[in-house]
FIDREN-396915 format. One record per atom (N, C-alpha, C): residue number from 1; x, y, z; atom name; residue in three letters. Coordinates in pm, 1 decimal, always signed. Example, Ala and Ser with C-alpha at 12.3 -4.5 7.8 and 13.67 -1.06 7.14 Angstrom:
# FIDREN-396915
[atom 1 [+1319.0 -569.0 +780.0] 'N' 'ALA'];
[atom 1 [+1230.0 -450.0 +780.0] 'CA' 'ALA'];
[atom 1 [+1320.0 -330.0 +780.0] 'C' 'ALA'];
[atom 2 [+1285.0 -225.0 +708.0] 'N' 'SER'];
[atom 2 [+1367.0 -106.0 +714.0] 'CA' 'SER'];
[atom 2 [+1290.0 +3.0 +787.0] 'C' 'SER'];
***
This chain:
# FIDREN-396915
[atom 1 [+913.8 -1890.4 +653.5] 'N' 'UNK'];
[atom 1 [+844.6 -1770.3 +613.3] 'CA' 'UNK'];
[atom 1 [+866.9 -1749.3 +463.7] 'C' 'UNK'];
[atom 2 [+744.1 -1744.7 +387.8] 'N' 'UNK'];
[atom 2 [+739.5 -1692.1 +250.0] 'CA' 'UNK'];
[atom 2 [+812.0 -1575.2 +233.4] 'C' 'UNK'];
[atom 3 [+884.8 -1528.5 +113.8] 'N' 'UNK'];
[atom 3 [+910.0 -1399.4 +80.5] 'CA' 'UNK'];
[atom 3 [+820.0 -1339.2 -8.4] 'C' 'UNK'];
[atom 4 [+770.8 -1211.1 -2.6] 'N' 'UNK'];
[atom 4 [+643.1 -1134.0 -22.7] 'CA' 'UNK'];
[atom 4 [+738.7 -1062.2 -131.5] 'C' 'UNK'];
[atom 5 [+692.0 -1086.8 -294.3] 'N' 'UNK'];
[atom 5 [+754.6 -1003.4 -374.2] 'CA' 'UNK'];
[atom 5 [+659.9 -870.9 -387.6] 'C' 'UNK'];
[atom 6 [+677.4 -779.5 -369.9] 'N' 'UNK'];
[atom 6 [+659.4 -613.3 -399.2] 'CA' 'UNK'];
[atom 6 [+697.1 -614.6 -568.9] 'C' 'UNK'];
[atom 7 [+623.3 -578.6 -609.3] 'N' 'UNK'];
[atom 7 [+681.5 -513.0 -773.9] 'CA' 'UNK'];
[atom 7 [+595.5 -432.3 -771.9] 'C' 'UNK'];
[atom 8 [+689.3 -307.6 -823.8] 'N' 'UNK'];
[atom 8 [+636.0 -130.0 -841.2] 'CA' 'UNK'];
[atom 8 [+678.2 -76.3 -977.9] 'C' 'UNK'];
[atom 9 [+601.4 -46.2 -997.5] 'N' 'UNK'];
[atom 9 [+638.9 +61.7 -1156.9] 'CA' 'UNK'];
[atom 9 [+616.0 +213.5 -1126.2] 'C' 'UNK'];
[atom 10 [+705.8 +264.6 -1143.3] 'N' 'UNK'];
[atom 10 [+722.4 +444.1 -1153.8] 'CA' 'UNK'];
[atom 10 [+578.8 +461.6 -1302.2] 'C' 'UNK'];
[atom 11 [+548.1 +590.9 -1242.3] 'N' 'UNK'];
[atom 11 [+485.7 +657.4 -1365.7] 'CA' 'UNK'];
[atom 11 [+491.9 +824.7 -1354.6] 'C' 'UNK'];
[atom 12 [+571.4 +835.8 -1456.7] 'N' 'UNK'];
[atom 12 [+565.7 +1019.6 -1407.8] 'CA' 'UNK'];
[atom 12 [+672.1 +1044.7 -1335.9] 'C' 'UNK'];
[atom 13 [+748.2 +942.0 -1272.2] 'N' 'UNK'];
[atom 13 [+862.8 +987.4 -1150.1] 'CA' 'UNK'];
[atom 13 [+952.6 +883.6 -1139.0] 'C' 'UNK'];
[atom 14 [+1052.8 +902.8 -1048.5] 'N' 'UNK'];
[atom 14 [+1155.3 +828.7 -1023.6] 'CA' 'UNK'];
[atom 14 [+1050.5 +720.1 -888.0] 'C' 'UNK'];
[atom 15 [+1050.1 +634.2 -915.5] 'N' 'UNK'];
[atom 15 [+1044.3 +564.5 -790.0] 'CA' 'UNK'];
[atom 15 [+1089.1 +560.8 -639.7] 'C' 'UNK'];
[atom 16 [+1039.6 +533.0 -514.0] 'N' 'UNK'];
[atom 16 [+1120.4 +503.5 -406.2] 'CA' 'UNK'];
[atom 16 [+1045.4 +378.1 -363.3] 'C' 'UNK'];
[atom 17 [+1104.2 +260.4 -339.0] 'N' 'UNK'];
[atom 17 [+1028.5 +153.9 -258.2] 'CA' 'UNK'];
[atom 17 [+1132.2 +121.2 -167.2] 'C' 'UNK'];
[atom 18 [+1019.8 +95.4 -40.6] 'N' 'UNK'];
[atom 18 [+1049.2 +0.2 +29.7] 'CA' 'UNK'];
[atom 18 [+1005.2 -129.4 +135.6] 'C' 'UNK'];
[atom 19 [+1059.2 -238.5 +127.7] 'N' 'UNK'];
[atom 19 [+959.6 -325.5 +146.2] 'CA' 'UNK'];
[atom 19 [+1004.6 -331.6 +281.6] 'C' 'UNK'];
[atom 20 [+968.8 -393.8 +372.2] 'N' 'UNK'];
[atom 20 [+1045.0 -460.1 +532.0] 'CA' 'UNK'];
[atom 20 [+916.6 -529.4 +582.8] 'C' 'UNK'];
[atom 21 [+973.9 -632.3 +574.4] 'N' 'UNK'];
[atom 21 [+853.4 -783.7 +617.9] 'CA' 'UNK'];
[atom 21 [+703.5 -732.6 +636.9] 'C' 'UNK'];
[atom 22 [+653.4 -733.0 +539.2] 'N' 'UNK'];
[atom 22 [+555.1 -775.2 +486.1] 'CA' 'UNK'];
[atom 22 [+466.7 -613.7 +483.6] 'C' 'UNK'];
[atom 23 [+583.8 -508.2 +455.8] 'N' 'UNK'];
[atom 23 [+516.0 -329.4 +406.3] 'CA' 'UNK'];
[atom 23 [+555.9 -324.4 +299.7] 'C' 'UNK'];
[atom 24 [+526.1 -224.5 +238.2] 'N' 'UNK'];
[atom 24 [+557.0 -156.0 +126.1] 'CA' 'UNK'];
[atom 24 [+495.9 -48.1 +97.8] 'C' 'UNK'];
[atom 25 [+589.3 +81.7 +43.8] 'N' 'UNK'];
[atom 25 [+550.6 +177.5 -18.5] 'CA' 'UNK'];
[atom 25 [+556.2 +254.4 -103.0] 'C' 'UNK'];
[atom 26 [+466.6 +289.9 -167.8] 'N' 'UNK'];
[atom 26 [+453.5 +394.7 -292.8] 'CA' 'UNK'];
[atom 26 [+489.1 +481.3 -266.0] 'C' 'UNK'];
[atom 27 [+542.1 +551.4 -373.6] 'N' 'UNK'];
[atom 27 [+547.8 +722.1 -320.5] 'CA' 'UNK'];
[atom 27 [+443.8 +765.9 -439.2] 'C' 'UNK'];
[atom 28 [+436.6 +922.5 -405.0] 'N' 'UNK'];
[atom 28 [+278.3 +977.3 -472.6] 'CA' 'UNK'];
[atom 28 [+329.5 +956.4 -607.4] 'C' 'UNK'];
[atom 29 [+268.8 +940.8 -686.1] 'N' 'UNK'];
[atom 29 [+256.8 +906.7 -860.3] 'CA' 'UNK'];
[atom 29 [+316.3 +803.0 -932.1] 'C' 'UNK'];
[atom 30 [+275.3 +693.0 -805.3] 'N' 'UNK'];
[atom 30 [+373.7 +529.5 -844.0] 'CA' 'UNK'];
[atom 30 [+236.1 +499.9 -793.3] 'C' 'UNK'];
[atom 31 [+257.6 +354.5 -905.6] 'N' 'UNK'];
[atom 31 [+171.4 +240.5 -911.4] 'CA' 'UNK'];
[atom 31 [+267.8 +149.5 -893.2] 'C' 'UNK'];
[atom 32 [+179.6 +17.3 -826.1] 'N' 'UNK'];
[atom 32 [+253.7 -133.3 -814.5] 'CA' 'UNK'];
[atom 32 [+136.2 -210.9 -761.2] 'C' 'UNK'];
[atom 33 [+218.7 -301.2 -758.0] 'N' 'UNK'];
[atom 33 [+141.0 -433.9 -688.9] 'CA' 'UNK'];
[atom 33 [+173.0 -532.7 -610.7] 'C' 'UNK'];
[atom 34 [+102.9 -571.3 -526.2] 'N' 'UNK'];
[atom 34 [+197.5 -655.4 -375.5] 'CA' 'UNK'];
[atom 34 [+113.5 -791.2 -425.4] 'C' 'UNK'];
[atom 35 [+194.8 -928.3 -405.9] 'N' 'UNK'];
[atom 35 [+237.5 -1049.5 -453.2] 'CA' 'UNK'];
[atom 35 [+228.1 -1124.8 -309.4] 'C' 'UNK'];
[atom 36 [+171.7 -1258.0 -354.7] 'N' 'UNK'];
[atom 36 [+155.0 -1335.2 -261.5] 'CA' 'UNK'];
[atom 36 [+183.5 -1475.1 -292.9] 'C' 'UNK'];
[atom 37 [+295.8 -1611.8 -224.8] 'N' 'UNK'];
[atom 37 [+293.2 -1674.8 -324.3] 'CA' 'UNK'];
[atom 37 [+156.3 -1766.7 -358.7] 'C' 'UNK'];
[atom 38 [+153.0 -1826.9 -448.5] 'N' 'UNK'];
[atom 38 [+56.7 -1924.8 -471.0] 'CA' 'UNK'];
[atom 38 [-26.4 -1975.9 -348.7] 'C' 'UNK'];
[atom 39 [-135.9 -1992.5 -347.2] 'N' 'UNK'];
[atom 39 [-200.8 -2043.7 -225.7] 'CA' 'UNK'];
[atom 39 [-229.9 -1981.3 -95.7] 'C' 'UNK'];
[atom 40 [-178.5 -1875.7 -106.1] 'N' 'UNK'];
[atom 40 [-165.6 -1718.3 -47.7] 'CA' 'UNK'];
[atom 40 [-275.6 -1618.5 -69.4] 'C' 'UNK'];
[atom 41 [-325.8 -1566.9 +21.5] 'N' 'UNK'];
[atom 41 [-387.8 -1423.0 +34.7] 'CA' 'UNK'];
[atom 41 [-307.6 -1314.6 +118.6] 'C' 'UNK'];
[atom 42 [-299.5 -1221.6 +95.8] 'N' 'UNK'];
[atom 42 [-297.5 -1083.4 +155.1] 'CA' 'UNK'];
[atom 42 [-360.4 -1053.8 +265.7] 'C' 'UNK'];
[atom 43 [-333.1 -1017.3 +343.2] 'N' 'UNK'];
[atom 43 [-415.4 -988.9 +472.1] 'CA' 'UNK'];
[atom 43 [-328.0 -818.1 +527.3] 'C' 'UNK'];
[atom 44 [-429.7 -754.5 +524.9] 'N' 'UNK'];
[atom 44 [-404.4 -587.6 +541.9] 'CA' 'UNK'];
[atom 44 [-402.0 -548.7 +674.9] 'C' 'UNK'];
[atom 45 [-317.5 -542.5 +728.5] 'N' 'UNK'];
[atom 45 [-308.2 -508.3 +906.7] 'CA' 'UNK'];
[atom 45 [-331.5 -346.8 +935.6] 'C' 'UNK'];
[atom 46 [-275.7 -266.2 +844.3] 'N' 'UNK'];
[atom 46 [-255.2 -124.7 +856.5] 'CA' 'UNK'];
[atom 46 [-235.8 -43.2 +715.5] 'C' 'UNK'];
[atom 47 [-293.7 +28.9 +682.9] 'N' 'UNK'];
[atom 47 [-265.2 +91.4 +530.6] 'CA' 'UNK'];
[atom 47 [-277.4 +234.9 +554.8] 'C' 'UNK'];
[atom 48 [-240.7 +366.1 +492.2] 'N' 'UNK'];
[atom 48 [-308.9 +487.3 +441.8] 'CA' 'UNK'];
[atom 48 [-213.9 +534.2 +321.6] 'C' 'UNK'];
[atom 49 [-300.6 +657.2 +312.6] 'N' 'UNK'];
[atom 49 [-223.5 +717.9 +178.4] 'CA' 'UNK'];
[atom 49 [-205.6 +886.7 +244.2] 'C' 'UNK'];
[atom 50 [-101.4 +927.3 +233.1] 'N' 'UNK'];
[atom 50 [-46.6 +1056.0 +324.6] 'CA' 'UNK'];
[atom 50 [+108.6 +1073.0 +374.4] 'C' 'UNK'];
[atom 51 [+119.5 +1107.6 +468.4] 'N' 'UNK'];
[atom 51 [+251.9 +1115.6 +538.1] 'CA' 'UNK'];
[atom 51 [+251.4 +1139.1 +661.4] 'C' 'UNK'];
[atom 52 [+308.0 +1022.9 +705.7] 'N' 'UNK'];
[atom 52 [+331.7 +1088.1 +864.0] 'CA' 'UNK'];
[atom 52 [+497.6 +1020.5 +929.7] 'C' 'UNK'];
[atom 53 [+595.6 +1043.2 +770.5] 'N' 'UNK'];
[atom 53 [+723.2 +1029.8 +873.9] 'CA' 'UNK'];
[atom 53 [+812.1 +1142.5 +814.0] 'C' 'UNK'];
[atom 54 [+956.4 +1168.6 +840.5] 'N' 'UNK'];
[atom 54 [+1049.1 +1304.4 +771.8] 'CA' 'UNK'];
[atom 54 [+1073.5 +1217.8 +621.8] 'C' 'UNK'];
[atom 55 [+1162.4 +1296.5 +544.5] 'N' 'UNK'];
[atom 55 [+1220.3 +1279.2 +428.6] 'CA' 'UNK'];
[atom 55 [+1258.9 +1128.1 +428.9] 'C' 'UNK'];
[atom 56 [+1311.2 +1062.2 +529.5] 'N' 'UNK'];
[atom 56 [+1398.8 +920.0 +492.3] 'CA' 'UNK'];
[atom 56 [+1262.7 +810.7 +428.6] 'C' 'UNK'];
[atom 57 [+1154.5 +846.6 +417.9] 'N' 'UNK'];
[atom 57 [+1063.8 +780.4 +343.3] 'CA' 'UNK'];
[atom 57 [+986.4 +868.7 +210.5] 'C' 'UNK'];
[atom 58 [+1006.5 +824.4 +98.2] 'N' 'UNK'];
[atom 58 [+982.9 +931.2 -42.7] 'CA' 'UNK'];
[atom 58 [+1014.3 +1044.0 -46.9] 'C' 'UNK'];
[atom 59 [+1166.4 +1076.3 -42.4] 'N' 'UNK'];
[atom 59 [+1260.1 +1177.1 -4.8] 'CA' 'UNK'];
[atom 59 [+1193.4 +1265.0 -117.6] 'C' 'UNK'];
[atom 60 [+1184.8 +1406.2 -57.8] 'N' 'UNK'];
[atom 60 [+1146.6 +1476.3 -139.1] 'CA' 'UNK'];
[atom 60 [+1143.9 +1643.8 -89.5] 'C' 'UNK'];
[atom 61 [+1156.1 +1750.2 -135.2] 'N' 'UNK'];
[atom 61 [+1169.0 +1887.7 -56.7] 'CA' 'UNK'];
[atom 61 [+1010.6 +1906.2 +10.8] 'C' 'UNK'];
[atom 62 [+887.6 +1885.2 -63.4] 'N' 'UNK'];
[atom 62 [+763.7 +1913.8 +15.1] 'CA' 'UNK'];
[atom 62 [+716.9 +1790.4 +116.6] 'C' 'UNK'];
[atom 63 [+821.7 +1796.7 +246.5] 'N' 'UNK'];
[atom 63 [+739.8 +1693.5 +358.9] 'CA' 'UNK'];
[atom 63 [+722.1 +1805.3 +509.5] 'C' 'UNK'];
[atom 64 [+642.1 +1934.4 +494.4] 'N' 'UNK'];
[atom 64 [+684.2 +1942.3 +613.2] 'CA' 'UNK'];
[atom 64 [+545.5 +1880.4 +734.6] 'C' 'UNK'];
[atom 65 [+422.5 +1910.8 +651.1] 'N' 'UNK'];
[atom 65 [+297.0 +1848.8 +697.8] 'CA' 'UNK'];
[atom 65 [+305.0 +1693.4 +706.7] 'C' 'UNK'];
[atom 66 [+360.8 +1623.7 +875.1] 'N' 'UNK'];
[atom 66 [+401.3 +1479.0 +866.0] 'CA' 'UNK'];
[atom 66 [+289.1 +1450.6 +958.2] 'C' 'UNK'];
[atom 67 [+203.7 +1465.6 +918.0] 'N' 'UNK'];
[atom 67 [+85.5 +1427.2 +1015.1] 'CA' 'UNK'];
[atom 67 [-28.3 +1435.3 +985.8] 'C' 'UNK'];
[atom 68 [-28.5 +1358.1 +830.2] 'N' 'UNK'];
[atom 68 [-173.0 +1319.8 +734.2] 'CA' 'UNK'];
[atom 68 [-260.9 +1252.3 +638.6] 'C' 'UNK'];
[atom 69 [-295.3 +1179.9 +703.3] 'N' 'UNK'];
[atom 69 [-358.2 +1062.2 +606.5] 'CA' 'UNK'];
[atom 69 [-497.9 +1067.0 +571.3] 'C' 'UNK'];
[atom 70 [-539.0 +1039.4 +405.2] 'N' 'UNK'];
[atom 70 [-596.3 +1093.3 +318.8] 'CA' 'UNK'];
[atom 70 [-733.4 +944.7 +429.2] 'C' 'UNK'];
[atom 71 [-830.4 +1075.3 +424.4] 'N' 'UNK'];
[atom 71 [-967.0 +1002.6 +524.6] 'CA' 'UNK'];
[atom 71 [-1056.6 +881.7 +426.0] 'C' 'UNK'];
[atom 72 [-1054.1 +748.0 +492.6] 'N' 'UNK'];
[atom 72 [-1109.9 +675.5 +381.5] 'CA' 'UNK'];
[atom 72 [-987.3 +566.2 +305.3] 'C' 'UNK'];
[atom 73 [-858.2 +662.1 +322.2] 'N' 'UNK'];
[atom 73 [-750.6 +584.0 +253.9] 'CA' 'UNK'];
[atom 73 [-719.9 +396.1 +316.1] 'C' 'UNK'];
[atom 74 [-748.3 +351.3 +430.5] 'N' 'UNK'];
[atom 74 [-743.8 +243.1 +486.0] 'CA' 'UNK'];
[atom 74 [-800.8 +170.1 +408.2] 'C' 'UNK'];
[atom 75 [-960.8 +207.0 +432.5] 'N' 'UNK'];
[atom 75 [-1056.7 +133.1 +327.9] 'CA' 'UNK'];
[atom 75 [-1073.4 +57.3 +158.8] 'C' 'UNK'];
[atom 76 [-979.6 +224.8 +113.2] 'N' 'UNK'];
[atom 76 [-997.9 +144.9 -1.7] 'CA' 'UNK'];
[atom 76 [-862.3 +61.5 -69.1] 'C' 'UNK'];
[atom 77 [-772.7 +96.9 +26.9] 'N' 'UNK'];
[atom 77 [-676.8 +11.0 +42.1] 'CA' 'UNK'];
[atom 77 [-705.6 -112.8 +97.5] 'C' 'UNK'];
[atom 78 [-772.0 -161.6 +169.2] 'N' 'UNK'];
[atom 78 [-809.1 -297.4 +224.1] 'CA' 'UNK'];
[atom 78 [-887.1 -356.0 +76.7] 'C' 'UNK'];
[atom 79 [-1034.7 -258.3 +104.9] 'N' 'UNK'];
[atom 79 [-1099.1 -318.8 -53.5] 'CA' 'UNK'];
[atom 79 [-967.3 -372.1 -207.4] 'C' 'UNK'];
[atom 80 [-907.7 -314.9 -229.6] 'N' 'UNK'];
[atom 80 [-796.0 -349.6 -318.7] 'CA' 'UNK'];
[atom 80 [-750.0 -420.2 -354.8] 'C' 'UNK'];
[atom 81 [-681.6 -494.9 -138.3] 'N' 'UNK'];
[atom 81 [-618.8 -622.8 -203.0] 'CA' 'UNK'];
[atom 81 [-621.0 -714.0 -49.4] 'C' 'UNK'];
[atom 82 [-732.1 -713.2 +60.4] 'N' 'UNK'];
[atom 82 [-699.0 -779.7 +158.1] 'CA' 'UNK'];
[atom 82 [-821.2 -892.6 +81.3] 'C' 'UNK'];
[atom 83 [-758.8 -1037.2 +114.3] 'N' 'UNK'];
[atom 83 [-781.4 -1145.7 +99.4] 'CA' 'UNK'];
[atom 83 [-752.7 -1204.9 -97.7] 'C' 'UNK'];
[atom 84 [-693.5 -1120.5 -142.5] 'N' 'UNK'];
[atom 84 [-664.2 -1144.5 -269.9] 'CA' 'UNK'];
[atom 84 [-514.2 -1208.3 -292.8] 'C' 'UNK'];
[atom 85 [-471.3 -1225.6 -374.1] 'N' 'UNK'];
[atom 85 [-339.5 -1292.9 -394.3] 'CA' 'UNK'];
[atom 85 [-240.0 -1205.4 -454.4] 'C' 'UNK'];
[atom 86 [-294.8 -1073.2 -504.9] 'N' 'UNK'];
[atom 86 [-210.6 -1011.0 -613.9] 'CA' 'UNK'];
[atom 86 [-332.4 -883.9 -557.6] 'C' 'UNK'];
[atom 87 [-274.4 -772.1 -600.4] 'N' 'UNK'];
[atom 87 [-319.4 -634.5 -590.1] 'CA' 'UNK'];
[atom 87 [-248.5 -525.5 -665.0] 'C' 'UNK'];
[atom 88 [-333.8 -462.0 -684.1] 'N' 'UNK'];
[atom 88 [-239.6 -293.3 -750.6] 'CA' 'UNK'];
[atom 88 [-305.8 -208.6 -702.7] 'C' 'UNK'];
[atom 89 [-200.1 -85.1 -665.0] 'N' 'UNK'];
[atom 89 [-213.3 +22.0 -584.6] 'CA' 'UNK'];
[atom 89 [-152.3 +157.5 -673.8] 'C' 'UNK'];
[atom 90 [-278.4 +254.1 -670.5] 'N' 'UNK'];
[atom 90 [-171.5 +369.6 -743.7] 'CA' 'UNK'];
[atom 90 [-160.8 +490.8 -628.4] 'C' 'UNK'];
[atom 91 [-87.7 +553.2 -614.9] 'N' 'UNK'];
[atom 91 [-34.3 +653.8 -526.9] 'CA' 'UNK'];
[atom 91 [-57.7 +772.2 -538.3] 'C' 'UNK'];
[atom 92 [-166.3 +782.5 -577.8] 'N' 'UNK'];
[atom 92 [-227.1 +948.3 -660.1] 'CA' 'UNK'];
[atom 92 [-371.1 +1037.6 -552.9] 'C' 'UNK'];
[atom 93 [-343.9 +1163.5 -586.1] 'N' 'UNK'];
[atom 93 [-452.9 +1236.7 -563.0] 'CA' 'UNK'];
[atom 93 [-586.0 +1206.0 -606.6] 'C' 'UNK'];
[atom 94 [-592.8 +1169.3 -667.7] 'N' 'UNK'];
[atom 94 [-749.1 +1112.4 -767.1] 'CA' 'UNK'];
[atom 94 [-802.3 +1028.4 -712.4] 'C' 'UNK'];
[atom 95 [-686.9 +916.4 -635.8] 'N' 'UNK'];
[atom 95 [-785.6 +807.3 -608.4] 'CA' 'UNK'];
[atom 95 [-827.8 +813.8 -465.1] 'C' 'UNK'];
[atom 96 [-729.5 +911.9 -360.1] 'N' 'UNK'];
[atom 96 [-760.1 +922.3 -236.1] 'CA' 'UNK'];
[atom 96 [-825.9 +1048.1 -176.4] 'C' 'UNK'];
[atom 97 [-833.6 +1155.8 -246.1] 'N' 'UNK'];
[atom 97 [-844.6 +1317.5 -247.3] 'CA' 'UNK'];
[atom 97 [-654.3 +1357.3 -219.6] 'C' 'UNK'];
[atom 98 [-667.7 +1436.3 -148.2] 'N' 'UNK'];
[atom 98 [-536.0 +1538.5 -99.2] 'CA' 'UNK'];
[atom 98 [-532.6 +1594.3 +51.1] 'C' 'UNK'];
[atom 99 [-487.4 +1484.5 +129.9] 'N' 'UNK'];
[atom 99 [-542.7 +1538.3 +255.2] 'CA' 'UNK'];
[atom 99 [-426.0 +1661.5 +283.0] 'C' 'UNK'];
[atom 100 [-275.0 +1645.0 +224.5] 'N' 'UNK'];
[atom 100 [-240.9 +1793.7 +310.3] 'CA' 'UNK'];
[atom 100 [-190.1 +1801.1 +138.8] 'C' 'UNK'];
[atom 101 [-278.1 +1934.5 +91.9] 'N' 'UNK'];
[atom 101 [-213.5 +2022.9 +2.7] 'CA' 'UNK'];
[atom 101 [-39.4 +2072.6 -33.6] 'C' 'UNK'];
[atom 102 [+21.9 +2044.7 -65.7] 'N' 'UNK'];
[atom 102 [+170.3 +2106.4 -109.8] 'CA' 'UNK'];
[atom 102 [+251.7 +1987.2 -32.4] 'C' 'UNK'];
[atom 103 [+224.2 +1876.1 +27.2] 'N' 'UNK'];
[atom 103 [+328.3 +1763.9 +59.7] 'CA' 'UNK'];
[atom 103 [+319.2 +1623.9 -10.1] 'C' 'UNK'];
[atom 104 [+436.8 +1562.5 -59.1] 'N' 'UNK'];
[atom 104 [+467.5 +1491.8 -138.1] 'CA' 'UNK'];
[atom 104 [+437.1 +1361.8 -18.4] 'C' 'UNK'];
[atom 105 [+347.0 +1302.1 -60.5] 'N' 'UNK'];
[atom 105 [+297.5 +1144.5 +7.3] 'CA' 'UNK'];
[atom 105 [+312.3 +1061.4 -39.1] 'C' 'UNK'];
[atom 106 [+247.0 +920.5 +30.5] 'N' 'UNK'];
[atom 106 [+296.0 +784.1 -24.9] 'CA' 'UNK'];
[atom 106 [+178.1 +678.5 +57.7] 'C' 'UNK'];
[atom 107 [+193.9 +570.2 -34.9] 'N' 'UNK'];
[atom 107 [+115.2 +476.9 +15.0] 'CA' 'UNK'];
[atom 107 [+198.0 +420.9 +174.3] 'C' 'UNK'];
[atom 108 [+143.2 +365.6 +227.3] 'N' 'UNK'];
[atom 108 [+262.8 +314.5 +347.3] 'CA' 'UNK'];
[atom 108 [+106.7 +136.3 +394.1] 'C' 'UNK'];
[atom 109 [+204.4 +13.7 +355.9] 'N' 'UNK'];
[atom 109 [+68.2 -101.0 +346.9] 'CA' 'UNK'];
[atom 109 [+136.3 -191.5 +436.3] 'C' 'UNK'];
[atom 110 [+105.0 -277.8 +543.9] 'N' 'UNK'];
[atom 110 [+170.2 -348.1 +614.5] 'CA' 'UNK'];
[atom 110 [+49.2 -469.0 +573.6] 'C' 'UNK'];
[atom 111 [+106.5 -552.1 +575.7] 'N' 'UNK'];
[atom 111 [+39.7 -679.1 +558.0] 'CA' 'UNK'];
[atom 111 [+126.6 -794.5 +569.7] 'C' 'UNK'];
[atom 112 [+31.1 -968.6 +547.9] 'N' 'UNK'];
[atom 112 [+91.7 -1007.4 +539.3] 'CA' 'UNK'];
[atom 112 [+39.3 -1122.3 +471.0] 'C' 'UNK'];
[atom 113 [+123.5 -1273.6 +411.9] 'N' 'UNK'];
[atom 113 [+71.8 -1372.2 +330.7] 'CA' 'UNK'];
[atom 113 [+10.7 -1502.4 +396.2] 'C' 'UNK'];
[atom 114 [-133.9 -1532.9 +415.4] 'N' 'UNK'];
[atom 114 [-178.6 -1601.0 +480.8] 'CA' 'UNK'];
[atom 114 [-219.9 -1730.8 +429.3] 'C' 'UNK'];
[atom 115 [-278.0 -1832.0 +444.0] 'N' 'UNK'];
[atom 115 [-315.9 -1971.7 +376.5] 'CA' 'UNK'];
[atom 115 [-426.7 -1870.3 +326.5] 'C' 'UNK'];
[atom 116 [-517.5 -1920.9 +229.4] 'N' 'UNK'];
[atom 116 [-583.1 -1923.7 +156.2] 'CA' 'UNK'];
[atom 116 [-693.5 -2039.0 +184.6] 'C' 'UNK'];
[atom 117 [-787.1 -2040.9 +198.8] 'N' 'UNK'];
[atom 117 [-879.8 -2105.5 +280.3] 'CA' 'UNK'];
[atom 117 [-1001.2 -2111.1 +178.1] 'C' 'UNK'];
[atom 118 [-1089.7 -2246.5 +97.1] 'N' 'UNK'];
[atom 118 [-1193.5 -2210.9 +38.4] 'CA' 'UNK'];
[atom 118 [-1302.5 -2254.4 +136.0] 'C' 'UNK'];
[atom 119 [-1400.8 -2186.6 +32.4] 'N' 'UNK'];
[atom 119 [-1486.8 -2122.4 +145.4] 'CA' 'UNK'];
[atom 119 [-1590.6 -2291.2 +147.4] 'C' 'UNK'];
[atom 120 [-1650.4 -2344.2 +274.1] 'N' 'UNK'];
[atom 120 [-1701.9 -2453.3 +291.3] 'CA' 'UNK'];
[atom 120 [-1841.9 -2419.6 +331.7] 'C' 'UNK'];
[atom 121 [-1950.8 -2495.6 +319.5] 'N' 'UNK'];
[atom 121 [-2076.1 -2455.7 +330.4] 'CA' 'UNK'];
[atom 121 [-2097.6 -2601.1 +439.6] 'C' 'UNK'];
[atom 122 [-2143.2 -2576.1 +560.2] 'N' 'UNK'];
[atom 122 [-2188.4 -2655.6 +633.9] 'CA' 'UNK'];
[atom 122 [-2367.7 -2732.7 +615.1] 'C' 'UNK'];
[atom 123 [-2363.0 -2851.1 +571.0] 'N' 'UNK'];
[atom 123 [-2505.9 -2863.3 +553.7] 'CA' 'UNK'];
[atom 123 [-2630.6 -2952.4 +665.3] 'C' 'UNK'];
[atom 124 [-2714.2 -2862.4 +722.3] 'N' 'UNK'];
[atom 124 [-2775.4 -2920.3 +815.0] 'CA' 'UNK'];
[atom 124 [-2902.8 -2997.7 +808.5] 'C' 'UNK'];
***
């Protein structure tokens, strides 16, 4: 099994990541990007942008709304980075709306690193 490097950059905030075979997450006002090695694509099993666990994920005083993910957020998380080799993700209101007002969210991306396959044209 490949190891899937995660690299995240804070902007505006302290960071929280965490990766566990083949997730990773932002917390709200972090950008990064999920890594695949060479010869590798991304493949997106599950994504949103919201919250739906307590504090032990992007510890923060505003989590009490744990049951909300920004509508649409899957999508353009897939568009992003499923079948790509490299991706960046930012963790913001802007790019997803605000599905629960006054709680501190996070990206949450499960995926994983697949062969890379070019594409063949069958000729009849």
């Amino acid at each position: 099994m490949y190891t899937v490097a995660v690299f995240l950059f804070a902007v505006c905030a302290v960071l929280a990541v965490s990766s566990v075979s083949g997730g990773a997450i932002l917390c709200e006002r972090s950008k990064g990007y999920i890594h695949c090695p060479p010869g590798q694509r991304i493949a997106v099993h599950y994504a949103y942008y919201g919250r739906t666990h307590d504090r032990s994920i992007c510890p923060h005083p505003a989590t009490s709304n744990q049951n909300c993910r920004a509508s649409g957020s899957f999508n353009k998380i897939k568009n992003a980075c499923h079948n790509k080799q490299v991706c960046y993700l930012a963790a913001n209101n802007g790019v997803f709306g605000d599905p629960c007002v006054g709680t501190y969210k996070y990206i949450d991306v499960n995926f994983s690193c697949v062969q890379a396959y070019k594409n063949s044209r069958t000729l009849i």
